[in-house]
C-alpha positions as a Markdown table, in Angstrom:
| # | Residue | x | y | z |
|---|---|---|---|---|
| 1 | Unk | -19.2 | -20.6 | -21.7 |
| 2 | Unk | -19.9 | -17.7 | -19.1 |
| 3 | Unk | -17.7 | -14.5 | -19.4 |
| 4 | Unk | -17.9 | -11.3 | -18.4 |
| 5 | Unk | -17.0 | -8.4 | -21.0 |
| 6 | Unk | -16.1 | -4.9 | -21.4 |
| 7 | Unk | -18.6 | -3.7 | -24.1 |
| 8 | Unk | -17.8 | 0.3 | -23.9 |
| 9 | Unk | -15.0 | 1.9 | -21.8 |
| 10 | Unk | -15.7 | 3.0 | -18.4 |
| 11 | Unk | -19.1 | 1.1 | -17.7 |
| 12 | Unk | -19.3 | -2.0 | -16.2 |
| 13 | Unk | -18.4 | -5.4 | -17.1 |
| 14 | Unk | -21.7 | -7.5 | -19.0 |
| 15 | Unk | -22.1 | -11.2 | -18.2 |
| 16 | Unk | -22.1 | -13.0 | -21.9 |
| 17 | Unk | -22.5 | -16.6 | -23.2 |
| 18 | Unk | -19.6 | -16.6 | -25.6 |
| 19 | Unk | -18.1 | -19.6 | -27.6 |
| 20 | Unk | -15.5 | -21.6 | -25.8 |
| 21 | Unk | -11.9 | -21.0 | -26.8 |
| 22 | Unk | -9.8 | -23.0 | -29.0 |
| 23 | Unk | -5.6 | -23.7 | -27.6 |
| 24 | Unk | -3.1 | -22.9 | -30.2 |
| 25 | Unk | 0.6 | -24.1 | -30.8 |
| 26 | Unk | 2.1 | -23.2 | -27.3 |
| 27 | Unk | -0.9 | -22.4 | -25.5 |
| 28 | Unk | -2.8 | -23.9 | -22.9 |
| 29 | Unk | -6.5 | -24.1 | -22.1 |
| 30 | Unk | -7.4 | -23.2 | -18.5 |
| 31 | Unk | -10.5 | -23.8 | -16.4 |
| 32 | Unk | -10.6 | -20.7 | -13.8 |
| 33 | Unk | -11.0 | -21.6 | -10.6 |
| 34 | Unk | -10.7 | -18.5 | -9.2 |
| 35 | Unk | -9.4 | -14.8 | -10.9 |
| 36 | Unk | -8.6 | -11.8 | -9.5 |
| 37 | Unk | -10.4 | -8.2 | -9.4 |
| 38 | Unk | -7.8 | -5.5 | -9.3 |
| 39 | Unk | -7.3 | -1.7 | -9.4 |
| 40 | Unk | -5.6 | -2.5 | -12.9 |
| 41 | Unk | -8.0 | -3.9 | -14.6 |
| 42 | Unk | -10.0 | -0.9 | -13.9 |
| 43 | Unk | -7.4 | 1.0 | -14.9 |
| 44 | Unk | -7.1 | -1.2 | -18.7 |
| 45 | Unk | -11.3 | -1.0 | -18.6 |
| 46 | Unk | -11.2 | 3.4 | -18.5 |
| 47 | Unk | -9.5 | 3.4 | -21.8 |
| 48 | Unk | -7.2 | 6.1 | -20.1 |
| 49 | Unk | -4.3 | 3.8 | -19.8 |
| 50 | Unk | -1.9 | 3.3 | -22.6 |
| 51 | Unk | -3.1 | -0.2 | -23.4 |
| 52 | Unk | -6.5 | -0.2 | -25.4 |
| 53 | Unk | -8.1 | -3.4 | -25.8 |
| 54 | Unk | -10.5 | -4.2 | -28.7 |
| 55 | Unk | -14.3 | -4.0 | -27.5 |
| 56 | Unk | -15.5 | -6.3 | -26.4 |
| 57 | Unk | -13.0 | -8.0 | -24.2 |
| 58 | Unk | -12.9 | -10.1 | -21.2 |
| 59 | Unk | -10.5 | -8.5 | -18.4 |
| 60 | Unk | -8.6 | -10.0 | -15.9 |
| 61 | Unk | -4.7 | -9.8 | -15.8 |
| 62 | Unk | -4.3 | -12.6 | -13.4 |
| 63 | Unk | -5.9 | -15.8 | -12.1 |
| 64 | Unk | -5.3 | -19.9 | -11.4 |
| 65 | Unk | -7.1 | -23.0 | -12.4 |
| 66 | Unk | -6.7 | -26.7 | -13.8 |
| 67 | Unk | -5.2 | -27.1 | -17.3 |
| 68 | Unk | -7.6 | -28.9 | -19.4 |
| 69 | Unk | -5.7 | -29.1 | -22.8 |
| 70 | Unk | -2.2 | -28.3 | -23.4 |
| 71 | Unk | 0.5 | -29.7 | -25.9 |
| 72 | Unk | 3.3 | -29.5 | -23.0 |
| 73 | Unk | 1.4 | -29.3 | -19.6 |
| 74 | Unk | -0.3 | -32.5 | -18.7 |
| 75 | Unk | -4.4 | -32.0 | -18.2 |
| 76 | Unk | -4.9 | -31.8 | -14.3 |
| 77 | Unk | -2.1 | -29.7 | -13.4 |
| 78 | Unk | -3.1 | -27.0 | -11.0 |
| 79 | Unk | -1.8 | -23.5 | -12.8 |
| 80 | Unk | -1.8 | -20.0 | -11.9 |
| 81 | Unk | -2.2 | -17.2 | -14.7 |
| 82 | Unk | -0.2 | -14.2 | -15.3 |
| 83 | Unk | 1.7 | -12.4 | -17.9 |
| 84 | Unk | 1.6 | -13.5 | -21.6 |
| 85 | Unk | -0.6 | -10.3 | -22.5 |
| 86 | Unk | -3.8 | -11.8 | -20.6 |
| 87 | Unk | -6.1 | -9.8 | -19.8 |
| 88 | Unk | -4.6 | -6.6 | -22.3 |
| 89 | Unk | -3.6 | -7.9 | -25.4 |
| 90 | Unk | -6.0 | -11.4 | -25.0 |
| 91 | Unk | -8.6 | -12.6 | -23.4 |
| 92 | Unk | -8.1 | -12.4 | -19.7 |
| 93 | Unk | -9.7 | -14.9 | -16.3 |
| 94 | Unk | -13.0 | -13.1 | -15.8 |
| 95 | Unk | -14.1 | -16.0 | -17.8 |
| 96 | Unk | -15.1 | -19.9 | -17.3 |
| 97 | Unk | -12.1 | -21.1 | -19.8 |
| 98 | Unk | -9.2 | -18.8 | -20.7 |
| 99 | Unk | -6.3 | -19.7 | -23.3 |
| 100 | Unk | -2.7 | -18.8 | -21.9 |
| 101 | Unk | 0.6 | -19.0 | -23.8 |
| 102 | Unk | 2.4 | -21.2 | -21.7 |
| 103 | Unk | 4.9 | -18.9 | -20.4 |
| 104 | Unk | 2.0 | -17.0 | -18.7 |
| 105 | Unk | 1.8 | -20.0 | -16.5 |
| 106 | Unk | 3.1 | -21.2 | -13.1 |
| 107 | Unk | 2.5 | -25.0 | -11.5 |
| 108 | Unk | 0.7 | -24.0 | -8.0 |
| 109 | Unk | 2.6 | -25.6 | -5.3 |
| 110 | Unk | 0.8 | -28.3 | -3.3 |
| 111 | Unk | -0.9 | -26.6 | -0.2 |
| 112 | Unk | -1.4 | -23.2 | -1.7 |
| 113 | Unk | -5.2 | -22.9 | -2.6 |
| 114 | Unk | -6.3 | -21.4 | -5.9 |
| 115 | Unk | -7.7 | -18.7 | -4.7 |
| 116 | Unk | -4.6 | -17.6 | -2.9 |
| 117 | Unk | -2.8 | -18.9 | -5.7 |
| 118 | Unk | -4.7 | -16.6 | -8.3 |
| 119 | Unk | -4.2 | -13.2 | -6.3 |
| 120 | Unk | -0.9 | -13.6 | -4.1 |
| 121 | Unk | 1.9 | -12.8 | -6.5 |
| 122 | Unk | 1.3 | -9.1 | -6.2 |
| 123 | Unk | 0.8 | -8.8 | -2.6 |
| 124 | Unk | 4.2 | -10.7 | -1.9 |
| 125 | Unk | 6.4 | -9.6 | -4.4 |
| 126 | Unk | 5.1 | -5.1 | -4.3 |
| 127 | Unk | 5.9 | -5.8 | -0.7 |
| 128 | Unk | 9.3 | -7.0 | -0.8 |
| 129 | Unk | 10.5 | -4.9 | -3.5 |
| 130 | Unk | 8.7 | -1.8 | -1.8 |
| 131 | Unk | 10.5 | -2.7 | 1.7 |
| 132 | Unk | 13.6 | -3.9 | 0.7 |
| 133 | Unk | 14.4 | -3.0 | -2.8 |
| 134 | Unk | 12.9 | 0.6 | -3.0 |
| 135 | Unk | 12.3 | 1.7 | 1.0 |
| 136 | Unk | 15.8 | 0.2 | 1.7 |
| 137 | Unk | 14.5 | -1.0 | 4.8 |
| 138 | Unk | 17.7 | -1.1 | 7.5 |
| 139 | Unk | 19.8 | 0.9 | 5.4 |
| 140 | Unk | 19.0 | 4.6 | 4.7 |
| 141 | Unk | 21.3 | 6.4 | 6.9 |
| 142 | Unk | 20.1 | 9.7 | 5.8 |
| 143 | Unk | 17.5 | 9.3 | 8.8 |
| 144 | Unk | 19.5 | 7.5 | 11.4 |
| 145 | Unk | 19.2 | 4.4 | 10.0 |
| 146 | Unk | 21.4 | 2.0 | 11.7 |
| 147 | Unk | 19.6 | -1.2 | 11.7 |
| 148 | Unk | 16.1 | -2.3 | 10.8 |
| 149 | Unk | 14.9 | -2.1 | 14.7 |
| 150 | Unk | 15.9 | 1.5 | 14.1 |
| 151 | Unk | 12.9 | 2.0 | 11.2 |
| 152 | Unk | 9.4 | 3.1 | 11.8 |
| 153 | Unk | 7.2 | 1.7 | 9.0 |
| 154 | Unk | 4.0 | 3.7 | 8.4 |
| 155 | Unk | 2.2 | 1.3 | 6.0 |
| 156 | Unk | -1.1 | 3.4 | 4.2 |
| 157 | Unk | -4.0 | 0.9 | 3.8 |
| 158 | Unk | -2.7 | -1.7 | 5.9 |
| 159 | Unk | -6.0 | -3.7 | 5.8 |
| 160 | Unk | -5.8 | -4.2 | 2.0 |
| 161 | Unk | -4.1 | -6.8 | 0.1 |
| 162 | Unk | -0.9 | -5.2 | -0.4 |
| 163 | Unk | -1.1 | -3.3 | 2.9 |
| 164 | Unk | -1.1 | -6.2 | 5.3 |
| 165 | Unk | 1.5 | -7.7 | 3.5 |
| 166 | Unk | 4.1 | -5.1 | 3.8 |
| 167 | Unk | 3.1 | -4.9 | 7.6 |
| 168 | Unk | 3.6 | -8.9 | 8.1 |
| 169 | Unk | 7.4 | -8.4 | 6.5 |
| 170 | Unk | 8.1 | -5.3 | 8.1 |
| 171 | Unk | 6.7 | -7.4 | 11.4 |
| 172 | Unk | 9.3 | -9.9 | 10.3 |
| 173 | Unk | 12.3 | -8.1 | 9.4 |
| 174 | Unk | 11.8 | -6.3 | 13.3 |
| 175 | Unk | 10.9 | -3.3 | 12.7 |
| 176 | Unk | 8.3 | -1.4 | 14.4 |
| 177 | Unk | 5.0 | -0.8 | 12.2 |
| 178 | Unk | 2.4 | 1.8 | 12.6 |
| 179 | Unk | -0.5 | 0.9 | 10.7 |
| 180 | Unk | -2.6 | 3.2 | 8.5 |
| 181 | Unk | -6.4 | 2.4 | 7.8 |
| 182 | Unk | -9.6 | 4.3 | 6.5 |
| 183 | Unk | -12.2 | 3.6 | 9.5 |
| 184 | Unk | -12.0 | 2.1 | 12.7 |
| 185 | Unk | -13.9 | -1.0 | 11.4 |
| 186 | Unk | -10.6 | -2.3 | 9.2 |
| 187 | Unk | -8.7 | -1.9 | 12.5 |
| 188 | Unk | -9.2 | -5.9 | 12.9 |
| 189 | Unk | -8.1 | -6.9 | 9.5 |
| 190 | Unk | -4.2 | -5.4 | 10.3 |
| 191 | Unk | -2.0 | -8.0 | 10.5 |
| 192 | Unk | -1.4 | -8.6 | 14.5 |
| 193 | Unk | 1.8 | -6.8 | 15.8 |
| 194 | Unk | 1.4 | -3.2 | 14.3 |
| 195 | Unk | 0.1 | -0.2 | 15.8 |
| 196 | Unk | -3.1 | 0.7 | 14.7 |
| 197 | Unk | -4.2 | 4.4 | 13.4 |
| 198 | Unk | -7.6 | 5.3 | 11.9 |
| 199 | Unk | -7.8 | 8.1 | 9.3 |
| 200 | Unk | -10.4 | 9.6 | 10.8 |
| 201 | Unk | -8.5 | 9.9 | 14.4 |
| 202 | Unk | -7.5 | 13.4 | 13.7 |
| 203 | Unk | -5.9 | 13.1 | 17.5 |
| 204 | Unk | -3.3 | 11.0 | 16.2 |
| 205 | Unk | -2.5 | 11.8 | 13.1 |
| 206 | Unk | -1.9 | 15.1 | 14.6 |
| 207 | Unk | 0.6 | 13.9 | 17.0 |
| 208 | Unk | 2.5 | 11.6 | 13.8 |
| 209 | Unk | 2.8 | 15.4 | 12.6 |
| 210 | Unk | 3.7 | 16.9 | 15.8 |
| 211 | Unk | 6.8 | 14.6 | 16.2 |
| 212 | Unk | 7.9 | 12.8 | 13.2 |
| 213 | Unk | 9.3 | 9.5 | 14.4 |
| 214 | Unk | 9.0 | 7.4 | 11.2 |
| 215 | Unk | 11.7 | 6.4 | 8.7 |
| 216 | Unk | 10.1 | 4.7 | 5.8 |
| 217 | Unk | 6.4 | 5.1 | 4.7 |
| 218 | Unk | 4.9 | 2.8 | 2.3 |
| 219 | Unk | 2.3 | 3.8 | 0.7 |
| 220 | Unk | 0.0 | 2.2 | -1.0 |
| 221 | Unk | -3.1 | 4.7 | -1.4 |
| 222 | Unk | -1.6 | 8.0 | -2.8 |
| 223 | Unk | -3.8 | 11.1 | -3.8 |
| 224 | Unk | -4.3 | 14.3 | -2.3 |
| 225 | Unk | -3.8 | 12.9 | 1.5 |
| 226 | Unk | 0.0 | 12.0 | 0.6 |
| 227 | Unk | 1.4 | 15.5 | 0.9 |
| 228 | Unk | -0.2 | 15.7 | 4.3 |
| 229 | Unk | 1.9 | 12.3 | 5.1 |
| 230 | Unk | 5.6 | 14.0 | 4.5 |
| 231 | Unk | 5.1 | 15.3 | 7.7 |
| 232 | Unk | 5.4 | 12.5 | 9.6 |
| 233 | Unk | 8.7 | 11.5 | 8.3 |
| 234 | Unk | 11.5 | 12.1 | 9.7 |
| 235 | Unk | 14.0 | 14.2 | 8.0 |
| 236 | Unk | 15.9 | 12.3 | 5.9 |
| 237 | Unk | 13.0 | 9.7 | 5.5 |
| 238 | Unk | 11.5 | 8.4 | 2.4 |
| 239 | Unk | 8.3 | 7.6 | 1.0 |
| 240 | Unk | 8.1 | 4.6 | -1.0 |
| 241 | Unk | 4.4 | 5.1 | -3.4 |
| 242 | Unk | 3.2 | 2.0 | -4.3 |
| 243 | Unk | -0.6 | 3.1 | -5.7 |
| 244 | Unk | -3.5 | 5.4 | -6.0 |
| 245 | Unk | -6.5 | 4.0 | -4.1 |
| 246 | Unk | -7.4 | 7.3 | -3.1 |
| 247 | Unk | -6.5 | 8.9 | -6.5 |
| 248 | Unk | -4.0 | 9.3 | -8.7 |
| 249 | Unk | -2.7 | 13.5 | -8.2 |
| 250 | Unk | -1.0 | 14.5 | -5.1 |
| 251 | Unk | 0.4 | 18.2 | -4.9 |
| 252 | Unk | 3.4 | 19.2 | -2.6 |
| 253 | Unk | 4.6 | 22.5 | -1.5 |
| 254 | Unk | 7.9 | 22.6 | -2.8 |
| 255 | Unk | 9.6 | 24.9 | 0.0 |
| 256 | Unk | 8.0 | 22.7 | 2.8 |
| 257 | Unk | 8.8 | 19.4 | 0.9 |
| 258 | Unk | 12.2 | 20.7 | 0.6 |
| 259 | Unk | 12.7 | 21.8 | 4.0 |
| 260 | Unk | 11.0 | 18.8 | 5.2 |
| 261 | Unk | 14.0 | 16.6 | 3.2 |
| 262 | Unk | 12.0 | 13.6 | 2.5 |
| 263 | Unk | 12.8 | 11.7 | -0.5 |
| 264 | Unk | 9.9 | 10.2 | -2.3 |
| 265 | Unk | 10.2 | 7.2 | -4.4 |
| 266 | Unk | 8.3 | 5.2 | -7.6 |
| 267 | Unk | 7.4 | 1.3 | -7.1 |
| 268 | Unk | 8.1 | 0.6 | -10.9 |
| 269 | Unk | 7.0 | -3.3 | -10.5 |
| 270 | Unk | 7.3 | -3.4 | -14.7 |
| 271 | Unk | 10.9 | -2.5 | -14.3 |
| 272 | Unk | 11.5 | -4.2 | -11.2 |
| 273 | Unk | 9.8 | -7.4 | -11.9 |
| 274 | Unk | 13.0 | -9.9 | -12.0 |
| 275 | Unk | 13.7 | -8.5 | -7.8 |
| 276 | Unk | 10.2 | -9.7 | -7.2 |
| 277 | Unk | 10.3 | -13.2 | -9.3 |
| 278 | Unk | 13.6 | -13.8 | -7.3 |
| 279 | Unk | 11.9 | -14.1 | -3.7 |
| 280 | Unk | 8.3 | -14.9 | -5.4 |
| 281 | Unk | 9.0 | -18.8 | -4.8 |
| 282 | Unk | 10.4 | -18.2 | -0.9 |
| 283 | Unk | 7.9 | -16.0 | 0.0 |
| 284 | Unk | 5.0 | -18.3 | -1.6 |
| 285 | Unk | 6.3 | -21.5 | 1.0 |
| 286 | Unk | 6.2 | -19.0 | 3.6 |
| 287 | Unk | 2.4 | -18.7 | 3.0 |
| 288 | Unk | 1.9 | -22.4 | 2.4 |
| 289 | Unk | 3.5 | -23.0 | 6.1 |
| 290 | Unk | 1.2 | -20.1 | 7.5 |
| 291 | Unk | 3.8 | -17.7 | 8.1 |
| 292 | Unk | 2.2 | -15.3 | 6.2 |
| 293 | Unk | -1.1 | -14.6 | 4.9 |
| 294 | Unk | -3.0 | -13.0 | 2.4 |
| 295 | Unk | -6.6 | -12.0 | 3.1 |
| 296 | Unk | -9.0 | -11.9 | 0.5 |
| 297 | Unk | -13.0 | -11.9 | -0.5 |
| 298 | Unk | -14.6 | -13.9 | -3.3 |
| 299 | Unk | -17.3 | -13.0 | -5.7 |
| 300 | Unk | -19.4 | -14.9 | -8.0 |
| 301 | Unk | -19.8 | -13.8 | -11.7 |
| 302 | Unk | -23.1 | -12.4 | -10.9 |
| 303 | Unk | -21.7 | -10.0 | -7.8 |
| 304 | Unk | -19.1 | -8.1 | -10.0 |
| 305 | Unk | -20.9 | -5.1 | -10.2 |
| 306 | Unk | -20.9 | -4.7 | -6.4 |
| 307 | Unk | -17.1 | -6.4 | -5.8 |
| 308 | Unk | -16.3 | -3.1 | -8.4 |
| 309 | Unk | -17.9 | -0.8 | -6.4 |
| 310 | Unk | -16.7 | -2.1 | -2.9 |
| 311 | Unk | -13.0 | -2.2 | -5.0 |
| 312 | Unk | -13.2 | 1.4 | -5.9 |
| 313 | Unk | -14.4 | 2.4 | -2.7 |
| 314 | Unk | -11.9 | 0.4 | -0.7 |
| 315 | Unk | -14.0 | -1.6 | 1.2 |
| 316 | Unk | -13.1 | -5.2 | 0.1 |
| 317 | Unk | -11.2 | -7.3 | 2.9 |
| 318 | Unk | -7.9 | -8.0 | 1.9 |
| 319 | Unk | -7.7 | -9.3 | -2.7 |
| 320 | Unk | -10.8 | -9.5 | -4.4 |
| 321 | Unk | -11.4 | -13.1 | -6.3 |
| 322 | Unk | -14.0 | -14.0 | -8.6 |
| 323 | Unk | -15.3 | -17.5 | -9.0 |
| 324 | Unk | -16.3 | -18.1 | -12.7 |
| 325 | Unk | -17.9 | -21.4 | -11.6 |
């Protein structure tokens, strides 16, 4: 079978003819329909991160297909991948065939597509636990917080995956949303309802600075351009930080940051997994009806090196899938 492997850490992945796996006792063979291509497994491929894989490996943490042999699961059933060490500890979906242990696995609801089915878990579930868990949204009273119509959401990288997502629940919840975004060009991806701001408009970022209106920024970028962002809270606001897109050190000024009074908050999904697996199944019908939506790109095996790049650069529309097949 086709798989794509990490043969030395930092460079890119190599496409490889490899042996087909074997199941074992409580494991399940898998056909990939689709996997997904995320910041983590980038992350897992530097050999920076605290879990090392042997080399080579195949990455790929998450991902959905048809079961073709299984002791428990009947041959047919439609699957999505995640958990179980995939992709770290074992052989992950950037692969034709990938063997889960069954507890990795979830039965994909009729009218959810794999491809939405391989990548939507984390859009749905960061932006729940970000908005309502961590962000607190409708209850912060340290900024005036009476209500959620009384929040002002600034969501950073509102075009992305995650992005859009917190901006259609914010949306939902009735709250207003000003929505964050590296160029002009991403401007149409934003989920319909928010208030669109460009990065480069230095016009009105300066006048989010001017006169801090928003409650609750979730943000999903980081680096250096987060310390800038404090300022547009208002005082008593909070940050929620969700990722790093735009690198992983931000520095404050500690006498501004205090006088500013902006608490700014971790999105631990590791330790706050179980809030997200209890809405995961409500929030997944909501995107089966259409109520919500998840925008992605797909790849073929021979395109990684370029869906990488376009990752890393931030240019892909929405998740980034590959299609073994």
């Amino acid at each position: 079978m086709k798989a794509l492997r990490i043969h030395a850490r930092g460079e890119p992945p190599r496409l490889d003819e490899v042996d087909a796996p074997r199941p074992g006792a409580g494991e399940a063979l898998v056909e990939v329909a689709a996997a997904g291509l995320s910041h983590f497994d980038l992350t897992v491929a530097s050999g920076e991160f605290g879990i090392r894989p042997g080399l080579p490996y195949v990455p790929g943490v998450e991902g959905a297909g048809t079961v073709v042999e299984s002791d428990v699961i009947a041959p047919g059933t439609r699957v999505s991948i995640r958990g179980g060490g995939v992709g770290t500890t074992t052989p992950g979906t950037w692969a034709e065939l990938v063997v889960v242990p069954h507890e990795a696995l979830t039965q994909v609801p009729d009218g959810l597509d794999l491809d939405l089915a391989a990548v939507a878990h984390d859009p749905l579930t960061t932006a729940h636990v970000s908005l309502h868990r961590v962000g607190r949204l409708g209850d912060w009273p340290e900024a005036g917080v009476a209500a959620v119509t009384d929040e002002v959401v600034l969501v950073t990288g509102a075009a992305g995956g995650v992005g859009s997502m917190v901006v259609q629940l914010a949306l939902r919840a009735g709250a207003r949303v000003v929505a964050l975004v590296s160029s002009e060009h991403r401007a149409p991806l934003v989920p319909a309802g928010a208030e669109v701001v460009s990065m480069q408009d230095a016009v009105r970022a300066a006048g989010l600075a001017g006169d801090p209106v928003v409650t609750l920024v979730v943000d999903t970028v980081g680096g250096a351009g987060l310390a800038e962002r404090l300022a547009w809270v208002r005082p008593g606001g909070r940050v929620a930080v969700v990722g790093y897109t735009a690198g992983t050190s931000a520095t404050f000024d500690l006498p501004n940051w205090l006088l500013g009074d902006v608490s700014v908050l971790p999105v631990n999904l590791l330790r706050r997994a179980a809030e997200g697996e209890a809405v995961v199944d409500g929030l997944t019908r909501l995107l089966v009806d259409g109520e919500l939506a998840v925008p992605l790109e797909a790849f073929a095996m021979d395109d990684v090196a370029a869906a990488l790049d376009r990752l890393v650069a931030g240019q892909v529309r929405g998740k980034a899938v590959l299609h073994p097949r």
